[in-house]
DRENPA-3360 file (N, C-alpha, C; in nm, 2 decimals, always signed):
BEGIN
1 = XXXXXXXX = +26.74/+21.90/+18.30/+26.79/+22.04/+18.31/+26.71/+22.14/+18.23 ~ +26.63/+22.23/+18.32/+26.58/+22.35/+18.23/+26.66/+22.44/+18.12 ~ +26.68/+22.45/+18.04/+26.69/+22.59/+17.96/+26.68/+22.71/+17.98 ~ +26.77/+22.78/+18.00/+26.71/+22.93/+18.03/+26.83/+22.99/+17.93 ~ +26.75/+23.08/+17.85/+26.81/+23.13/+17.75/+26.91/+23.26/+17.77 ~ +27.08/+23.22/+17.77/+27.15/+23.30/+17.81/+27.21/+23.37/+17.69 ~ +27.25/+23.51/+17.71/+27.30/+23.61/+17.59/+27.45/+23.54/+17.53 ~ +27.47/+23.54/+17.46/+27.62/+23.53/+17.44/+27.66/+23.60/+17.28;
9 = XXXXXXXX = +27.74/+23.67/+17.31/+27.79/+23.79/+17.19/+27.88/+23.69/+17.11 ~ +27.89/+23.85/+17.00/+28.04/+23.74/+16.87/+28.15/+23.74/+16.96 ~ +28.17/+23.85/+17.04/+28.28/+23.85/+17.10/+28.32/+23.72/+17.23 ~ +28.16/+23.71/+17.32/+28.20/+23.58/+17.40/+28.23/+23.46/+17.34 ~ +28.15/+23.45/+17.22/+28.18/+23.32/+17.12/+28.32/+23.26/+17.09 ~ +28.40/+23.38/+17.05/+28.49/+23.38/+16.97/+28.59/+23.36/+17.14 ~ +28.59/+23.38/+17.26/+28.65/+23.33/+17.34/+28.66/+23.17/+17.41 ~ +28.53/+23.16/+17.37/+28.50/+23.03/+17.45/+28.48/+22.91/+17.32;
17 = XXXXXXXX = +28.51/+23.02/+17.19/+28.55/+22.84/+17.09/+28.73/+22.87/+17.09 ~ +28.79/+22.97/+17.10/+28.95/+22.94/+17.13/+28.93/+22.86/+17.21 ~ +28.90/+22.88/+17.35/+28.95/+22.76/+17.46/+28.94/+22.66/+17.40 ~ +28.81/+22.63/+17.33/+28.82/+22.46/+17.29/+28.91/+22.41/+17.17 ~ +28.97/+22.57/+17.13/+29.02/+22.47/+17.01/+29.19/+22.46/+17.00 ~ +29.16/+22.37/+17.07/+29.28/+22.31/+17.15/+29.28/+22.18/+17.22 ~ +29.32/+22.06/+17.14/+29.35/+21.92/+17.17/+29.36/+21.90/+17.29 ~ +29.44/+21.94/+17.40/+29.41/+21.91/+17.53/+29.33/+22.00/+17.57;
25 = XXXXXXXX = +29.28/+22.06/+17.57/+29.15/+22.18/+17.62/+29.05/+22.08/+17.57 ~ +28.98/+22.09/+17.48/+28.89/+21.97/+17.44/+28.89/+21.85/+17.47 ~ +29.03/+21.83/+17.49/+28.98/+21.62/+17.55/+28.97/+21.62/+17.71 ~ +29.02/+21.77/+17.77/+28.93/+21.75/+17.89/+28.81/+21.82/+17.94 ~ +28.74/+21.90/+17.82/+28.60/+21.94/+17.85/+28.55/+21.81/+17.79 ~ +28.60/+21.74/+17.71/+28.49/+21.64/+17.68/+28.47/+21.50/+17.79 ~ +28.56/+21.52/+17.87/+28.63/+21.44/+17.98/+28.48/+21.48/+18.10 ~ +28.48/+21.60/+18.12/+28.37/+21.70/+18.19/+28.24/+21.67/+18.17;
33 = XXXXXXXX = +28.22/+21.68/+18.01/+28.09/+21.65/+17.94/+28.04/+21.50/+18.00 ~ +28.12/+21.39/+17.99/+28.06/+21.24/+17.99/+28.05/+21.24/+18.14 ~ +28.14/+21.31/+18.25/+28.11/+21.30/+18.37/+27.96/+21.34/+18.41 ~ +27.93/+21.46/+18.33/+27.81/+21.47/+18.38/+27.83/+21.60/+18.49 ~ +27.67/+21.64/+18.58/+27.72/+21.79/+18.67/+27.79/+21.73/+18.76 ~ +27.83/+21.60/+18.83/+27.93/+21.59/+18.94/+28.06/+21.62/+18.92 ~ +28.13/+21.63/+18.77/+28.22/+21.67/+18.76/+28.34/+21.57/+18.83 ~ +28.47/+21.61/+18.79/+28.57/+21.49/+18.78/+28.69/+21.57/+18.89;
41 = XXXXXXXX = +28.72/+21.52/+18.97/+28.85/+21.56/+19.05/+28.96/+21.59/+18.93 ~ +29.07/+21.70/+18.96/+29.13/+21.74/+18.88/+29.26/+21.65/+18.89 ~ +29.27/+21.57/+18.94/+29.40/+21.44/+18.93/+29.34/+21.35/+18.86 ~ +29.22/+21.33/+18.91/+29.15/+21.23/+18.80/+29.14/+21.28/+18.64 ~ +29.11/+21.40/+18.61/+29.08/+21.43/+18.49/+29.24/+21.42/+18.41 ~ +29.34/+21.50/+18.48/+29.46/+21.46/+18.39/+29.53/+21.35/+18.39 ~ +29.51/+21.26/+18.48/+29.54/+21.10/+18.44/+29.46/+21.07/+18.34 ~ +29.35/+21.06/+18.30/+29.22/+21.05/+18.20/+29.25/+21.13/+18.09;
49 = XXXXXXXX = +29.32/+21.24/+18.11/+29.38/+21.31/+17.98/+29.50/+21.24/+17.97 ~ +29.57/+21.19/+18.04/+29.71/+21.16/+17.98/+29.77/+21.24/+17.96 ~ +29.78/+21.36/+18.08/+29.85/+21.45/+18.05/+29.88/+21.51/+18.26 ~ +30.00/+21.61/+18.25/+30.02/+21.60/+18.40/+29.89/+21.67/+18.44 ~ +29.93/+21.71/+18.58/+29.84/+21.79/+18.67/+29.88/+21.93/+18.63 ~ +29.98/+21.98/+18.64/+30.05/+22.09/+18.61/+29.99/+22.15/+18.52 ~ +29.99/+22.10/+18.39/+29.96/+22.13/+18.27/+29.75/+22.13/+18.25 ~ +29.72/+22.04/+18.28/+29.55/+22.00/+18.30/+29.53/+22.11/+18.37;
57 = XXXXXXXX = +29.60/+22.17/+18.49/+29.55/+22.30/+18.56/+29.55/+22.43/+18.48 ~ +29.62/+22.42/+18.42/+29.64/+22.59/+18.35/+29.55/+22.54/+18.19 ~ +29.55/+22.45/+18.17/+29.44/+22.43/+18.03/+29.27/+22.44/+18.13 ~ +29.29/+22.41/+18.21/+29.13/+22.43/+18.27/+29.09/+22.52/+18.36 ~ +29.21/+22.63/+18.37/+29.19/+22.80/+18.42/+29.14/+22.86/+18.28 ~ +29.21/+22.81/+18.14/+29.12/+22.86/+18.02/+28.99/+22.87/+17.99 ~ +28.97/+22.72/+18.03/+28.84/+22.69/+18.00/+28.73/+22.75/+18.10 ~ +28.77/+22.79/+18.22/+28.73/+22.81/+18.31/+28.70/+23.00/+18.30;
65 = XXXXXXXX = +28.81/+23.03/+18.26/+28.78/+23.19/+18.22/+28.72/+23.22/+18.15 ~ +28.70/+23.12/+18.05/+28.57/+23.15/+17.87/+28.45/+23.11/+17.98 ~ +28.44/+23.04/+18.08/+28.28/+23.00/+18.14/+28.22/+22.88/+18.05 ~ +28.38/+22.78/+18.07/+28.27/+22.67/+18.00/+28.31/+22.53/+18.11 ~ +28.36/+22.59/+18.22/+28.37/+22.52/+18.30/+28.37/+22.57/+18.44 ~ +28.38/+22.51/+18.59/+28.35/+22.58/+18.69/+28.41/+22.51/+18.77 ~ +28.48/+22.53/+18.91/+28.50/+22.44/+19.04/+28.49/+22.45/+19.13 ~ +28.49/+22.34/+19.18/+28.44/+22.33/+19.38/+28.57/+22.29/+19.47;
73 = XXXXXXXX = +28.61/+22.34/+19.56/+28.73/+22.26/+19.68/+28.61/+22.22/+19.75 ~ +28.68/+22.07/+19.74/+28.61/+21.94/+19.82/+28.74/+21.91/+19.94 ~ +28.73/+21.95/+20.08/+28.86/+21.89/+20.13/+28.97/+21.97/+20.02 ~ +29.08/+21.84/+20.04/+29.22/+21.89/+19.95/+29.16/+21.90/+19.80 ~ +29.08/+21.78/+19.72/+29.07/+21.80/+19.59/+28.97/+21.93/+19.53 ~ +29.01/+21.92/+19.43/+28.95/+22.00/+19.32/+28.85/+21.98/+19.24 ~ +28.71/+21.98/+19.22/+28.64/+21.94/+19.11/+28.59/+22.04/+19.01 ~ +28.67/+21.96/+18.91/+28.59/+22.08/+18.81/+28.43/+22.00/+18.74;
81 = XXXXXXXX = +28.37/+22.10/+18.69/+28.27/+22.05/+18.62/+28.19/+22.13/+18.49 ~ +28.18/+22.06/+18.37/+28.14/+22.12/+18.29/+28.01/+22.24/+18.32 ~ +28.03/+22.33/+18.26/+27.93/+22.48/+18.30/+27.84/+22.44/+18.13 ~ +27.74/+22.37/+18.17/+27.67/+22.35/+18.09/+27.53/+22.45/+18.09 ~ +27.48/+22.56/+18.11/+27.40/+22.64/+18.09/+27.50/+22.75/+18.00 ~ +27.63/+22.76/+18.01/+27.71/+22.82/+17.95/+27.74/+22.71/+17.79 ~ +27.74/+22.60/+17.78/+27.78/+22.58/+17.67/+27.65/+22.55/+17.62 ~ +27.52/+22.52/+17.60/+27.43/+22.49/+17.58/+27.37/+22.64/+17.49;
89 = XXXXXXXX = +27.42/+22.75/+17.55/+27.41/+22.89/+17.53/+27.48/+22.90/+17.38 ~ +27.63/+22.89/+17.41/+27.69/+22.86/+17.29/+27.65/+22.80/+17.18 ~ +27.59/+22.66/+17.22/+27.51/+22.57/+17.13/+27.46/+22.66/+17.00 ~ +27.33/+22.70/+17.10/+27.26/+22.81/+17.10/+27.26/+22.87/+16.99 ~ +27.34/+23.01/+17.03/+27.41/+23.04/+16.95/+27.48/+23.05/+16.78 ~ +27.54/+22.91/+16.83/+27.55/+22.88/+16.69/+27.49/+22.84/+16.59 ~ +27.36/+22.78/+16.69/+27.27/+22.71/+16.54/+27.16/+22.76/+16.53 ~ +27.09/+22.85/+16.65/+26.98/+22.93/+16.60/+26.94/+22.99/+16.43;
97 = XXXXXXXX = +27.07/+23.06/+16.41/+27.08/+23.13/+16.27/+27.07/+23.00/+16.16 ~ +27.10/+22.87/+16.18/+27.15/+22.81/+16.10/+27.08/+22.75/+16.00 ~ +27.13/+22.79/+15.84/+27.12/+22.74/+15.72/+26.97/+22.83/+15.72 ~ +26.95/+22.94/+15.75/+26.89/+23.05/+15.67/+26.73/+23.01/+15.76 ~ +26.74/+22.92/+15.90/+26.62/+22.86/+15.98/+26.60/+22.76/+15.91 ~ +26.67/+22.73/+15.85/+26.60/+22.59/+15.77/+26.56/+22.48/+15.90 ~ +26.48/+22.41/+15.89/+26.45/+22.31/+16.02/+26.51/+22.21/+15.96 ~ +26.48/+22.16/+15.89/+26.53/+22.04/+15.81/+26.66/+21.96/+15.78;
105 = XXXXXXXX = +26.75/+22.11/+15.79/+26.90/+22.10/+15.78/+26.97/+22.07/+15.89 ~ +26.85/+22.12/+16.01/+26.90/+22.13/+16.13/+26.90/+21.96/+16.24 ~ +26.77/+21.91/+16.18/+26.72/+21.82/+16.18/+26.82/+21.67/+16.26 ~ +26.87/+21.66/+16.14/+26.95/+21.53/+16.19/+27.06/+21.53/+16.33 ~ +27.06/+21.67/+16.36/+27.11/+21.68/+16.50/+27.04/+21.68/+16.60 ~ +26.98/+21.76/+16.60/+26.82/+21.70/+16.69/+26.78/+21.56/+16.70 ~ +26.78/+21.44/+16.60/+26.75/+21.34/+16.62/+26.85/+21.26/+16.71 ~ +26.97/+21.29/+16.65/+27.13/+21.23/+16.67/+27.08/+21.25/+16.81;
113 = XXX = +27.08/+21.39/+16.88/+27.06/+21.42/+17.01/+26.94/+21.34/+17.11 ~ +26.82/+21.34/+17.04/+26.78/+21.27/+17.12/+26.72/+21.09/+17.09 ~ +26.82/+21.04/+17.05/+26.78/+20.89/+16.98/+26.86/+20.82/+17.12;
% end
């Protein structure tokens, strides 16, 4: 997946880390993440959360409004799928500035990431 370097303000930031900071908002974007861009039918993902459909729907209209997630109608189901040029941005974001450009500090996540 290319890179293409997308803007994101203090203000988008400060939207799209609420949505995640939130126990079931996070355990089903990370639900998203391991699926990969095919993304996970939305019955499937709140069985996988252990949580209803009801409830997985309105936590992933959140997520979906900050732009850190997206969906398709397939037929009757629903797939959502992690909006990864959107969180990648975020990434971005947060660690460009980080530890004054130190590379070194930054380092062990870069490795973590590609080991």
């Amino acid at each position: 997946m290319e890179f293409k370097k997308k803007r994101v303000t203090n203000k988008k930031a400060v939207v799209q880390l609420s949505a995640i900071a939130h126990e079931g908002r996070l355990t089903l974007l990370r639900i998203l993440i391991q699926a990969g861009p095919d993304g996970v039918a939305a019955s499937a993902l709140a069985k996988n959360a252990k949580t209803k459909l009801p409830t997985a729907s309105a936590q992933l209209l959140v997520l979906s409004n900050a732009g850190l997630v997206s969906s398709t109608r397939v037929g009757r189901q629903i797939i959502y799928q992690a909006d990864f040029p959107n969180m990648t941005a975020l990434l971005f974001f947060l660690m460009q500035d980080c530890c004054g450009r130190d590379s070194e500090i930054c380092s062990p996540v870069i490795k973590a990431l590609t080991a």
